[in-house]
C-alpha atoms as an extended CHARMM CRD file, in Angstrom:
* protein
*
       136  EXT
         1         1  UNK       CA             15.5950000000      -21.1290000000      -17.0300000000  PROA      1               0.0000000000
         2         2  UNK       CA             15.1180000000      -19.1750000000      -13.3660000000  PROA      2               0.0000000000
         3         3  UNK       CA             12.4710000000      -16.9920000000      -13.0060000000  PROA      3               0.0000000000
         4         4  UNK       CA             13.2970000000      -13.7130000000      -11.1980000000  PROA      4               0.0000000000
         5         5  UNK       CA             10.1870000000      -12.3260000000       -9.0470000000  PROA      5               0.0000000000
         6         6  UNK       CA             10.5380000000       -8.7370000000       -9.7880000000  PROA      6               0.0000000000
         7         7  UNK       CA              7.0690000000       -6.8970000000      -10.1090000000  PROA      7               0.0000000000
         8         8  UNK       CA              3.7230000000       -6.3080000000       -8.5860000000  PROA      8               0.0000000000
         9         9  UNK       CA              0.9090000000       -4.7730000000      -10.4220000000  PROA      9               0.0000000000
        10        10  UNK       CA             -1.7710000000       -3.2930000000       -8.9120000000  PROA      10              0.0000000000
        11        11  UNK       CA             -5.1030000000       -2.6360000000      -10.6740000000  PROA      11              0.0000000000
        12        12  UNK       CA             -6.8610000000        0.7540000000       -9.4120000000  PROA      12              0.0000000000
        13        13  UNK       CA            -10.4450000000        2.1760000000       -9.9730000000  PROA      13              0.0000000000
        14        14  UNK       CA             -8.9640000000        5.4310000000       -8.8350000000  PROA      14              0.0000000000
        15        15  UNK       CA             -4.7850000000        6.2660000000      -10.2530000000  PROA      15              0.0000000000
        16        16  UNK       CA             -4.5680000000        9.8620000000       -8.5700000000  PROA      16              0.0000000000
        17        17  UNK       CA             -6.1770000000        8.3540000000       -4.9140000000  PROA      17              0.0000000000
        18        18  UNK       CA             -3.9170000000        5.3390000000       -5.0320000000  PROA      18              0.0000000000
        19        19  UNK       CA             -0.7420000000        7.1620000000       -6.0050000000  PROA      19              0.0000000000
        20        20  UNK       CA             -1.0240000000       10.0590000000       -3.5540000000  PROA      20              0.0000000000
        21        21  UNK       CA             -1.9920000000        7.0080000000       -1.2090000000  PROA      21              0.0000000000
        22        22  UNK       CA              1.3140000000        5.2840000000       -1.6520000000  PROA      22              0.0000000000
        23        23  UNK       CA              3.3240000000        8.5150000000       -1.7890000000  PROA      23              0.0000000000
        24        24  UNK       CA              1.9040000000        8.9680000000        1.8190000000  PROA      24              0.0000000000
        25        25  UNK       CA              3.6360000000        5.6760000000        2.8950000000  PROA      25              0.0000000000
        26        26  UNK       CA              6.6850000000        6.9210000000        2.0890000000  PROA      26              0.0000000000
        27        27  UNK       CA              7.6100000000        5.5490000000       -1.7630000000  PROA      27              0.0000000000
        28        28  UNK       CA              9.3310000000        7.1500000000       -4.2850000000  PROA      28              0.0000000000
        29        29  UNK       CA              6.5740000000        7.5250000000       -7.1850000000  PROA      29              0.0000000000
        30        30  UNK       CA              7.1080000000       10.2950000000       -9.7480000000  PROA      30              0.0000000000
        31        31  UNK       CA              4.6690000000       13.1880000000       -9.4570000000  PROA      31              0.0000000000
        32        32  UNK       CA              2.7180000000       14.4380000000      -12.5610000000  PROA      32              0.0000000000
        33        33  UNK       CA              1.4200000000       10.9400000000      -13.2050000000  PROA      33              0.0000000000
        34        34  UNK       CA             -2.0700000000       11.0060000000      -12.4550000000  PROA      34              0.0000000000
        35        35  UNK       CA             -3.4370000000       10.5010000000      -15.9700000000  PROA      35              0.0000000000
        36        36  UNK       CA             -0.6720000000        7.9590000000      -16.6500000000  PROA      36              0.0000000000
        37        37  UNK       CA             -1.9890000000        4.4100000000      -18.3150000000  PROA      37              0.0000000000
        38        38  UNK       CA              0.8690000000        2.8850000000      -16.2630000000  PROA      38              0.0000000000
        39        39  UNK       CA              2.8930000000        4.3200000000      -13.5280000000  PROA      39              0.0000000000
        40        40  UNK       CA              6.5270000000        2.3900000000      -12.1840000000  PROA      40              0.0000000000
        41        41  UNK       CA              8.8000000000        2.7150000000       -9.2700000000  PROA      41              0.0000000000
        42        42  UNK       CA             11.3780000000        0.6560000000       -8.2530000000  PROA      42              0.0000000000
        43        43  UNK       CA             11.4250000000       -0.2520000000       -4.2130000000  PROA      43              0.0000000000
        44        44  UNK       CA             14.8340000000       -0.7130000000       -2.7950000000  PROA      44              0.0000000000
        45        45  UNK       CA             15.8580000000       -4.3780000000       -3.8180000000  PROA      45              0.0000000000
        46        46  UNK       CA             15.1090000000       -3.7070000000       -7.0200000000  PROA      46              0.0000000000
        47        47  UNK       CA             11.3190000000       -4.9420000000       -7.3840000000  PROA      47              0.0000000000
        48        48  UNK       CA              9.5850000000       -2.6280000000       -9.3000000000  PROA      48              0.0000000000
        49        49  UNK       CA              5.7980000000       -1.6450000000       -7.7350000000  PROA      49              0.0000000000
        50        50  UNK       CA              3.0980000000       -0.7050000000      -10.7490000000  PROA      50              0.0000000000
        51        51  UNK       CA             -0.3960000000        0.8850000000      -11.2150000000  PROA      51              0.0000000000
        52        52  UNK       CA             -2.8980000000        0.5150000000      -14.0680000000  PROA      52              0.0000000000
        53        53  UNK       CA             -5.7360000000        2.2850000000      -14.0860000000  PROA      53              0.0000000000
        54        54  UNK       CA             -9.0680000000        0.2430000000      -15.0180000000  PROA      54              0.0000000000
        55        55  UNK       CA             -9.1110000000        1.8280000000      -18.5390000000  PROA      55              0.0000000000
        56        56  UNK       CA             -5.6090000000        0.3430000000      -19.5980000000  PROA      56              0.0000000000
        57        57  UNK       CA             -6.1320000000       -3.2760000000      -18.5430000000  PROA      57              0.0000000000
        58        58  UNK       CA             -9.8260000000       -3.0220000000      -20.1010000000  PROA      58              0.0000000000
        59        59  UNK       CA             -7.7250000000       -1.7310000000      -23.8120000000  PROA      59              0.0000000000
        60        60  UNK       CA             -6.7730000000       -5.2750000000      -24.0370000000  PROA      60              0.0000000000
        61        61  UNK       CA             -9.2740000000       -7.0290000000      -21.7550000000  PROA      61              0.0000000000
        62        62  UNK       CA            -12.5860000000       -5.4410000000      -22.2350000000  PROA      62              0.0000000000
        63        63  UNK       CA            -14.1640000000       -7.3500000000      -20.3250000000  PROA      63              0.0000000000
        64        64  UNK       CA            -12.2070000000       -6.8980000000      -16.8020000000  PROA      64              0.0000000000
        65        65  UNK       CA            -14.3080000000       -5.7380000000      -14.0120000000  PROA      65              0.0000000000
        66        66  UNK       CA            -12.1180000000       -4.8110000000      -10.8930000000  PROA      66              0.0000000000
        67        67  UNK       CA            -12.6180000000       -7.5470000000       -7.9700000000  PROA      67              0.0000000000
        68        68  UNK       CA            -14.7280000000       -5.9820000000       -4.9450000000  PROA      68              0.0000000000
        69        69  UNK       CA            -13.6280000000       -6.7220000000       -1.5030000000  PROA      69              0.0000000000
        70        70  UNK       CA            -11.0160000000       -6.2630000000        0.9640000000  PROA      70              0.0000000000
        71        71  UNK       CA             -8.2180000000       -8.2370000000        0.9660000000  PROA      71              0.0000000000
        72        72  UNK       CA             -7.6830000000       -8.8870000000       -2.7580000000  PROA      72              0.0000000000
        73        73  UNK       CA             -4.0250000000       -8.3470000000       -2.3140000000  PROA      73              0.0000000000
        74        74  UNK       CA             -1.9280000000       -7.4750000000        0.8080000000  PROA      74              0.0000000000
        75        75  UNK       CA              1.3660000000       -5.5100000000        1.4490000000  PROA      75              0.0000000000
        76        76  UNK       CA              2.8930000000       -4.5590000000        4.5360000000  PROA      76              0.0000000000
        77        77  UNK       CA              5.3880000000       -2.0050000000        5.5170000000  PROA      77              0.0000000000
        78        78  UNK       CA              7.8820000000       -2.4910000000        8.4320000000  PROA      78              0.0000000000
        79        79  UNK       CA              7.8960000000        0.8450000000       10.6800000000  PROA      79              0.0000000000
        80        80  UNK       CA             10.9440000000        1.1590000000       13.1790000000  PROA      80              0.0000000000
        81        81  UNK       CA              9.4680000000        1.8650000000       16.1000000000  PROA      81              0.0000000000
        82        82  UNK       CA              5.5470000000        0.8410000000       17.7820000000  PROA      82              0.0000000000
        83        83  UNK       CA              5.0100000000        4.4390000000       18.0090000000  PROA      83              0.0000000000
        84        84  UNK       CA              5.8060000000        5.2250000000       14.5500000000  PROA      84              0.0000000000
        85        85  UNK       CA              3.0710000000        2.9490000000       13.5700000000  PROA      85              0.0000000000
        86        86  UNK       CA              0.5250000000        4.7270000000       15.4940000000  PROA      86              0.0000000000
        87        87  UNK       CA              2.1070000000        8.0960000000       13.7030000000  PROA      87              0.0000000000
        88        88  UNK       CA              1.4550000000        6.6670000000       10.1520000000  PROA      88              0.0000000000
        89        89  UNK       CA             -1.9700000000        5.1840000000       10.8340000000  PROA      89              0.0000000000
        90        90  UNK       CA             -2.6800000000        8.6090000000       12.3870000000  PROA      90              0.0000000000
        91        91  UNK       CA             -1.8960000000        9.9050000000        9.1880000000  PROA      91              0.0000000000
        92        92  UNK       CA             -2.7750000000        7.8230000000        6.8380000000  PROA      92              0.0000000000
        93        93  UNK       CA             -6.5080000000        7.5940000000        8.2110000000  PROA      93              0.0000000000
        94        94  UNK       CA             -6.1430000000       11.6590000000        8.6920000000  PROA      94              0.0000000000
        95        95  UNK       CA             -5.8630000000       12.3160000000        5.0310000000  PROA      95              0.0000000000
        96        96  UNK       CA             -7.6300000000        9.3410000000        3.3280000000  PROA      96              0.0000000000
        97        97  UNK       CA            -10.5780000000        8.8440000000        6.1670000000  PROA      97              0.0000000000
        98        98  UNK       CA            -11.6660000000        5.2810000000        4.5940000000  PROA      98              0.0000000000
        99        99  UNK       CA             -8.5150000000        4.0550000000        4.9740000000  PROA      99              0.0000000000
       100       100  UNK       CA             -9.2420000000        3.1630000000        8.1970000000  PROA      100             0.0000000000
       101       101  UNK       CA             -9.9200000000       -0.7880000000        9.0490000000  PROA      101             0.0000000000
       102       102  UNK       CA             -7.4620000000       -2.0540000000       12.1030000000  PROA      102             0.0000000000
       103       103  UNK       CA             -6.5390000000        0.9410000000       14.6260000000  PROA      103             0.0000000000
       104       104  UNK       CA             -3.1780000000        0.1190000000       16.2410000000  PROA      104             0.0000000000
       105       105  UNK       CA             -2.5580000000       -2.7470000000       18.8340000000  PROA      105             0.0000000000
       106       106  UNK       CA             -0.2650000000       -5.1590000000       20.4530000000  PROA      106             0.0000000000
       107       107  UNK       CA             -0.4750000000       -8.1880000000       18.6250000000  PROA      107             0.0000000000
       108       108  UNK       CA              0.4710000000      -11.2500000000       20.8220000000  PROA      108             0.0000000000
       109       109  UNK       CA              3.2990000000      -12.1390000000       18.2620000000  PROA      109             0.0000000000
       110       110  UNK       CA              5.6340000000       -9.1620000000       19.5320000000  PROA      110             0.0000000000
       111       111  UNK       CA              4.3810000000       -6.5510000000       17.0000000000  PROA      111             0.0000000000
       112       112  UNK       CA              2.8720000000       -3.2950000000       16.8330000000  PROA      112             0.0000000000
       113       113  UNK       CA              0.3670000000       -3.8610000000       14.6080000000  PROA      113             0.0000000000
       114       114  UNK       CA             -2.3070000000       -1.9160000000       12.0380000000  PROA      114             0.0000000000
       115       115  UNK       CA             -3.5950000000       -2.1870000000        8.6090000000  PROA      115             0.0000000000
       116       116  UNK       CA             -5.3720000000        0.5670000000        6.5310000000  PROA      116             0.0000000000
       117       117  UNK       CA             -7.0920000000       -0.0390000000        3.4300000000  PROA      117             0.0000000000
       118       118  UNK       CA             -5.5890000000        1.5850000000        0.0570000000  PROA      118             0.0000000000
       119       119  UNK       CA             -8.7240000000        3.3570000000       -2.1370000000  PROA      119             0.0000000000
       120       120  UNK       CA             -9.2620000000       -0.0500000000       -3.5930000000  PROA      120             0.0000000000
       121       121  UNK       CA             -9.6130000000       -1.6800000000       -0.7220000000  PROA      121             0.0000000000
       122       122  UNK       CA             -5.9360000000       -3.0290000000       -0.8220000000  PROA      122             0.0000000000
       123       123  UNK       CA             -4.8640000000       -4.5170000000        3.2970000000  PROA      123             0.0000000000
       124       124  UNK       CA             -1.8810000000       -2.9680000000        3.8940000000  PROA      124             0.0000000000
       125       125  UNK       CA             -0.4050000000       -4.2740000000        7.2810000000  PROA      125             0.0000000000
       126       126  UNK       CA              2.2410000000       -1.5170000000        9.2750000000  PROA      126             0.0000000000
       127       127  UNK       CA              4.2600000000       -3.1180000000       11.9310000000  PROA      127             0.0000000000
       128       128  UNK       CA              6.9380000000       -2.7150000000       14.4960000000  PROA      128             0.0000000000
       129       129  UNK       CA              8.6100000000       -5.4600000000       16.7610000000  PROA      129             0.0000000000
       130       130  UNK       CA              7.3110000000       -4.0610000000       20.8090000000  PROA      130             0.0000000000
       131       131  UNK       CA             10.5640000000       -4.1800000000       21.3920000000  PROA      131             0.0000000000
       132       132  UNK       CA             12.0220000000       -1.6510000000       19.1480000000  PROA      132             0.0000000000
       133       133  UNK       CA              9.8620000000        1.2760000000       21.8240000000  PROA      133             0.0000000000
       134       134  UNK       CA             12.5800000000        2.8550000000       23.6140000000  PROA      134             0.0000000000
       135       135  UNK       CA             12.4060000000        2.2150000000       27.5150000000  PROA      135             0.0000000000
       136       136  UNK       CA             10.9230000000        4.7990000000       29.2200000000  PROA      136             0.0000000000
């Protein structure tokens, strides 16, 4: 037998905040959804990203209570450019203010580097190799 890793659920106190969230970093998530008890896309690759809201996992775990805390899970999106990370961090923070938890910087790896926080407190890391800035 060979196991195929294929999907990532995320758990979310808030389906309509975290989809519009996502939707803002660019995927592909069907709209009318926001009172969905589960919600798919598939990335390119073919993994498929998921949401739950609290109330479906609860229907067969009743006693869940959604883990507090940052950091509980962590994604990261590659941008193409440094300055196209300070664009979507400008944005992202811009619509969803509490998003905000690492403004852009030069990380001493050779990245452009920020993470914002999804609206269940989710890292999610957006980086660019320093190189990729166009010389001026």
């Amino acid at each position: 037998m060979t196991l195929a890793f294929d999907f990532i659920g995320i758990v979310t106190a808030d389906l309509p905040a975290s989809l519009s969230f996502y939707r803002t970093l660019g995927l592909d998530i069907p709209d009318g959804q926001d009172d969905a008890p589960h919600v798919e896309t598939v990335l390119p690759g073919g993994m498929t990203l998921a949401w739950d809201p609290v109330s479906t996992v609860r229907s067969f775990r009743p006693d869940f209570e959604l883990p507090t805390g940052e950091n509980r899970i962590g994604f990261a999106f590659s941008a193409a450019t440094p300055a196209e990370v300070d664009r979507v961090y400008a944005e992202i923070v811009d619509r969803f203010p509490a998003a905000a938890s690492m403004a852009p910087w030069d990380a001493p790896w050779g990245q452009r580097y920020s993470t914002v926080l999804d609206p269940d407190g989710n890292s999610i890391d957006i980086y660019a190799p320093l190189a990729a800035e166009p010389a001026a």
